[in-house]
N, C-alpha and C positions, 0 to 999 in steps of 0.2 A: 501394616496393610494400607495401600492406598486408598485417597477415598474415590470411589466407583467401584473398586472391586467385587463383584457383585456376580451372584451363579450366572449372571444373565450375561456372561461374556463370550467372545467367540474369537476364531483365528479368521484372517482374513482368504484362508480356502475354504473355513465351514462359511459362513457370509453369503459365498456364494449359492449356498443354497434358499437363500433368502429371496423373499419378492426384491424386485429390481430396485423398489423406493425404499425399503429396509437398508441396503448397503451400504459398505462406508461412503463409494464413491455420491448417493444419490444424498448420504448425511454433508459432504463437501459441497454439493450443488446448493443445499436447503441452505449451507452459514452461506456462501457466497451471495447469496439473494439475499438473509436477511441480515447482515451487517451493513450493505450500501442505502439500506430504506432508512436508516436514524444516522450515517455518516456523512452520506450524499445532501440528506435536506439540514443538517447542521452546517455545512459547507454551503449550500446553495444561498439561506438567509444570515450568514453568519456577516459579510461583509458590510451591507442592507440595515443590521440589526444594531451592529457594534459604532457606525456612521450615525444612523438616524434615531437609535435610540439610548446608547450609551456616551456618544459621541467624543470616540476613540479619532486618534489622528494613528500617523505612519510609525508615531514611536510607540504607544499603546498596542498596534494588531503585532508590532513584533514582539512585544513581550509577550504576549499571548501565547504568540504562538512557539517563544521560548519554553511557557509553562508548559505546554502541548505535547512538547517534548521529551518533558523528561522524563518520563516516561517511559517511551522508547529505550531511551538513554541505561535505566536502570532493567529492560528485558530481559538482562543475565536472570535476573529473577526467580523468571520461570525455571532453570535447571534447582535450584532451590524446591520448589513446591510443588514439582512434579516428584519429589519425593516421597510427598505427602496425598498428593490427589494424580489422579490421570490424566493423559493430556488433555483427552478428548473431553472431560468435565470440565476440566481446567478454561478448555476453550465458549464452553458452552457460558459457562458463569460470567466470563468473561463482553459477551456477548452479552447477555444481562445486564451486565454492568454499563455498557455502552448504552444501551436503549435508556433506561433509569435514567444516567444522569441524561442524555438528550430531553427524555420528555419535559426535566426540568432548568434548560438554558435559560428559559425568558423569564424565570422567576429571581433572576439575579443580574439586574441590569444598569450594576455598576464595574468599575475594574476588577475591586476585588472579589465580587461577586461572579466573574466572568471566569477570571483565573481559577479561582475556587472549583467549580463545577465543570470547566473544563478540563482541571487536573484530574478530576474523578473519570469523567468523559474517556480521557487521554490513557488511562488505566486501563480499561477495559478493550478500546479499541490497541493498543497496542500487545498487549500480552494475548489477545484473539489474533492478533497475524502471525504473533510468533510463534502460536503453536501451531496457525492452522497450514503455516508454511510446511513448520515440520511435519504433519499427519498428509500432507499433499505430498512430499518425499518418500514416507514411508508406503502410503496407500497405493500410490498410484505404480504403475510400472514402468522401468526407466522407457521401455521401448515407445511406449504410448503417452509419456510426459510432458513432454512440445503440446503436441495437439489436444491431449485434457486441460493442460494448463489454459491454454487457448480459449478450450471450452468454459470454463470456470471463469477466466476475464469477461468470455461473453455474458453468461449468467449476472453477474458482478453488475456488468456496462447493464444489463437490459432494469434489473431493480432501479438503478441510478437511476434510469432513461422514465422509467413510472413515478417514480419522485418525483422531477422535474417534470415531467407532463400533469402530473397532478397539480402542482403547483402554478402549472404557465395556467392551466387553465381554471383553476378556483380562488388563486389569490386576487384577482383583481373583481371578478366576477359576484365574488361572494363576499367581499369586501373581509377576509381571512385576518388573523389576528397570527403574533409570532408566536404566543403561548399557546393557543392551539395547533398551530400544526408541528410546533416540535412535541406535544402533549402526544397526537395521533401518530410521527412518526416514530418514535423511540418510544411507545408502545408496544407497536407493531413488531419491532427488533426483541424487543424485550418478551414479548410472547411466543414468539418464535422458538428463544434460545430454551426458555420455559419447554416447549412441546418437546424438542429433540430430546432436552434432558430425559423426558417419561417415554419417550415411543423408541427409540432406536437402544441395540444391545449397545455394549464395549467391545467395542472391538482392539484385539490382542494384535500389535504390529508385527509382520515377520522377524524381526530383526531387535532384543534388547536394547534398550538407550542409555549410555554412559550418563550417569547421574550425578556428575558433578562437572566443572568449569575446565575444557580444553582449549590450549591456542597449540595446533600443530604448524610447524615451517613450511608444512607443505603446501597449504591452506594459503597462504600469504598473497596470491592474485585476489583470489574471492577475497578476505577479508578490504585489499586495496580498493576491490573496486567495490564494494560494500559500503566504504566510506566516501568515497567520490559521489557514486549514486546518490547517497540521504544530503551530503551537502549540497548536489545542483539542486537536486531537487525540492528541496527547501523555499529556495529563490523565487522558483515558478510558482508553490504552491502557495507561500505567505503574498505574494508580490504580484503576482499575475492578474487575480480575479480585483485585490485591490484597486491595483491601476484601471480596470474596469469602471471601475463605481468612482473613484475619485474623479480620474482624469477626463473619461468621457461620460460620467452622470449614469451609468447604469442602472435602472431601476429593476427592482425584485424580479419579474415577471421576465425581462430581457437577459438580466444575469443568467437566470434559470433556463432560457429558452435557448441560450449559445451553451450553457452547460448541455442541455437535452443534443443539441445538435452534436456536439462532439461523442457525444455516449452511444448516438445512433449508430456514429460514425463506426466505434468500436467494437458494437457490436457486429456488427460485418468483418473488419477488419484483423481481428482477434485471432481467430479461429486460425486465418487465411496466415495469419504472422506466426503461429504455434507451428503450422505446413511448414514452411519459411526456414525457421530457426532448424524441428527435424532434418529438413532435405538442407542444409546450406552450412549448419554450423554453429556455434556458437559465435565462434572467433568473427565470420562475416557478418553473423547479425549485430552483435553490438557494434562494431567499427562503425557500419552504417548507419548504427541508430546514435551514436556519439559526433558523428562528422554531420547527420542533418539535425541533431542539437545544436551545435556551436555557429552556426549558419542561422539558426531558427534566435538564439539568443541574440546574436549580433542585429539583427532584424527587430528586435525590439527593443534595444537599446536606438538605433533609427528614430524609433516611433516619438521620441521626443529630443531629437536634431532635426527631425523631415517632416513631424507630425504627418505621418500616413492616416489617420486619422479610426476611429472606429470599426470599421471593416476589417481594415488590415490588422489591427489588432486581435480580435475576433476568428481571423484566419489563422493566425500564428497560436492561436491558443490551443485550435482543434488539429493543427498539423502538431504541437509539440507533443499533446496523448497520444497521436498516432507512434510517434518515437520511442514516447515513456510502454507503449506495451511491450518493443522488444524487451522491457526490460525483464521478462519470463526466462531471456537465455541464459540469465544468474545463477536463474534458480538449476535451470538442467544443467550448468556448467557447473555445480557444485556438486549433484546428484551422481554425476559420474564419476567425480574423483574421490567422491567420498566413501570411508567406509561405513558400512552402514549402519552400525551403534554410534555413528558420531553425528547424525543428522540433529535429532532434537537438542543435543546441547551445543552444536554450531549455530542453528539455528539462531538460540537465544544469545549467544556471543555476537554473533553478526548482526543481529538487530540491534545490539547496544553498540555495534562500531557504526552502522547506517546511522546511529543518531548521534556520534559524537559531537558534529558539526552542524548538529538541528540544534542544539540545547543553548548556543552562542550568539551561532550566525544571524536568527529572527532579530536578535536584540540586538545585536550590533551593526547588522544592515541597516535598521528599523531608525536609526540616527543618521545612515547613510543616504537612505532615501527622502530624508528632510531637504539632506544641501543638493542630492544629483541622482536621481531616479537611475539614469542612462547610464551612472558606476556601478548598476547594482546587475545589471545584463551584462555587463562587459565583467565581470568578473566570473557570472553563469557562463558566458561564454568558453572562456579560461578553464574553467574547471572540466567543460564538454572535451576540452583538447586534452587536458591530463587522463581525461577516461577515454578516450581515443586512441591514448598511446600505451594504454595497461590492457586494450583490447586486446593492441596487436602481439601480445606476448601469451595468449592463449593460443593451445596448440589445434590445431585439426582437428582431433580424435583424441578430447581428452580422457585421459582415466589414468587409476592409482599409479604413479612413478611418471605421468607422464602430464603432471598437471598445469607445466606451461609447455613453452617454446627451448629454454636451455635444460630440459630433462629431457630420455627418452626407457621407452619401458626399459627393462631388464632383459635380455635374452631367454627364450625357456632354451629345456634341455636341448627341445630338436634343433633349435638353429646351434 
């Protein structure tokens, strides 16, 4: 018997007879809020933190964020110890786990005191996506998945958006300390995941989960572009807020407040891009969101041959989150072609292919970005054209047999 198993479980048609905050879907809104309140403001002082108090250079934050990784890297995991526990615990503890190590970043502010607790960090926040990806597959319905997913990045954007307003406006004011506010925010995360665990049932997925480790042929876009995904994105995520704080001096309260501004962004923007992907496609959202990546990278590889200077940098950071939401069309582009016992153990396979290329690339860019910053965009760039061109071989109207462009369904008997 797994653990949660427990009289207090339900299917996801009894649910509905549940108050409206009881539900799976309103248990997806609560993790979506409270994973970005101890991710977001570990992210927000992390670059700030590791500069002015650890005093890391450009090969130190890639190893970091090598460790960071792997994390990710090892998410097959999960199909392991969902044998033993439920997802939905599984995701919860997880969540736990994140908040704990958060509250305690600042209390290790050496390398290997950073790696350390980050790798703990890294633990928690990764095996909490993997599962909550898959309980957002299973929970939601394929018809209404664009536009929930949408809704859930919004939720997501707006805790982020509280983080950093908290922070624009008490860190300087209050003359705020890093051990306190990663104490108060991975906390907060960490209390959260506590609550859900006691108030909400188990909730029963429609659909049994294959409980051990598949790679089906058929699968082989999604996983392509699973792994393009986690390596551009890598680039931006190690590299981007960096070049921030090194190159143009960013100070805590500024970082934070061009973070706040793009989250605002998203929050708007989300919802609108879930519409988007439904009514348009999968195939046309990504192209578009891969064609104004490789344009947006190329632009910042620029920023140190034109030196465009702060601004322009700052622009390019809140238009590339704009891009990175289409990245929701993955998720329905797998939801459809999948069958449905294969979601939670693709899930965790896919995450470990998303991070093949995070577990390397930090540290060996992170040497890159010593001799030539601008080779490290121009390869982000490159990578946005390879996932450009895996776009275009998703078809129209994917589903089972017809999960690119060179397959087409099977005839039923009437044709």
């Amino acid at each position: 018997m797994a653990l949660g198993d427990t009289l207090n479980s339900m299917t996801i048609d009894q649910s509905r007879a549940l108050p409206l905050w009881r539900r799976p879907v309103a248990l997806l809104v609560v993790m979506a809020f409270a994973m970005p309140v101890a991710f977001a403001t570990w992210s927000a002082l992390l670059n700030n933190f590791v500069i002015e108090v650890a005093g890391f250079d450009g090969s130190d934050i890639g190893w970091l964020h090598t460790v960071r990784e792997i994390p990710g890297f090892l998410a097959i995991g999960v199909i392991f110890l969902i044998i033993f526990i439920r997802e939905q615990v599984l995701g919860l503890i997880s969540l736990v786990l994140l908040g704990v190590a958060t509250a305690l970043t600042a209390q290790f502010p050496t390398l290997g005191g950073l790696l350390f607790i980050t790798l703990l960090s890294s633990i928690g926040f990764h095996y909490y996506e993997t599962v909550n990806q898959s309980l957002q597959l299973q929970w939601i319905d394929k018809k209404k998945a664009p536009q929930t997913l949408g809704w859930l990045l919004s939720v997501g954007s707006g805790a982020t958006l509280l983080a950093y307003l908290l922070i624009v406006l008490t860190w300087r004011a209050y003359d705020l300390s890093y051990e306190l506010v990663y104490w108060l925010a991975g906390g907060v995360t960490a209390a959260i995941g506590l609550l859900c665990l006691a108030i909400y049932p188990q909730f029963e997925s429609p659909n049994p989960q294959t409980k051990k480790m598949i790679l089906r042929r058929r699968y082989w876009l999604y996983y392509a572009l699973q792994f393009m995904s986690g390596a551009r994105r890598q680039i931006f995520v190690v590299f981007a807020g960096f070049m921030m704080v090194e190159r143009y001096g960013y100070e805590v309260h500024q970082i934070t407040a061009l973070f706040m501004a793009t989250l605002l962004i998203n929050m708007i923007v989300a919802p609108l891009l879930g519409r988007a992907v439904s009514f348009f496609g999968e195939r046309a959202a990504l192209i578009f969101e891969y064609a104004g990546l490789s344009v947006v990278f190329v632009l910042y590889a620029g920023l140190y041959h034109f030196d465009w200077g702060p601004w322009m940098a700052a622009t390019l950071y809140v238009v590339n989150h704009i891009f990175f939401s289409l990245a929701l069309a993955i998720k329905t582009y797998f939801q459809k072609i999948a069958a449905p016992g294969d979601i939670a153990p693709t899930a965790a396979v896919a995450f470990t292919i998303n991070h093949i290329a995070a577990v390397f690339l930090p540290a060996g860019l992170g040497y890159l970005w010593l001799s030539s910053p601008m080779s490290v965009f121009v390869l982000a760039a490159a990578m946005a054209l390879v996932s450009l061109a895996l776009s275009t071989l998703i078809p129209r109207h994917p589903e089972p047999g017809n999960e690119t462009v060179f397959l087409r369904p099977a005839p039923t008997a009437a044709e």
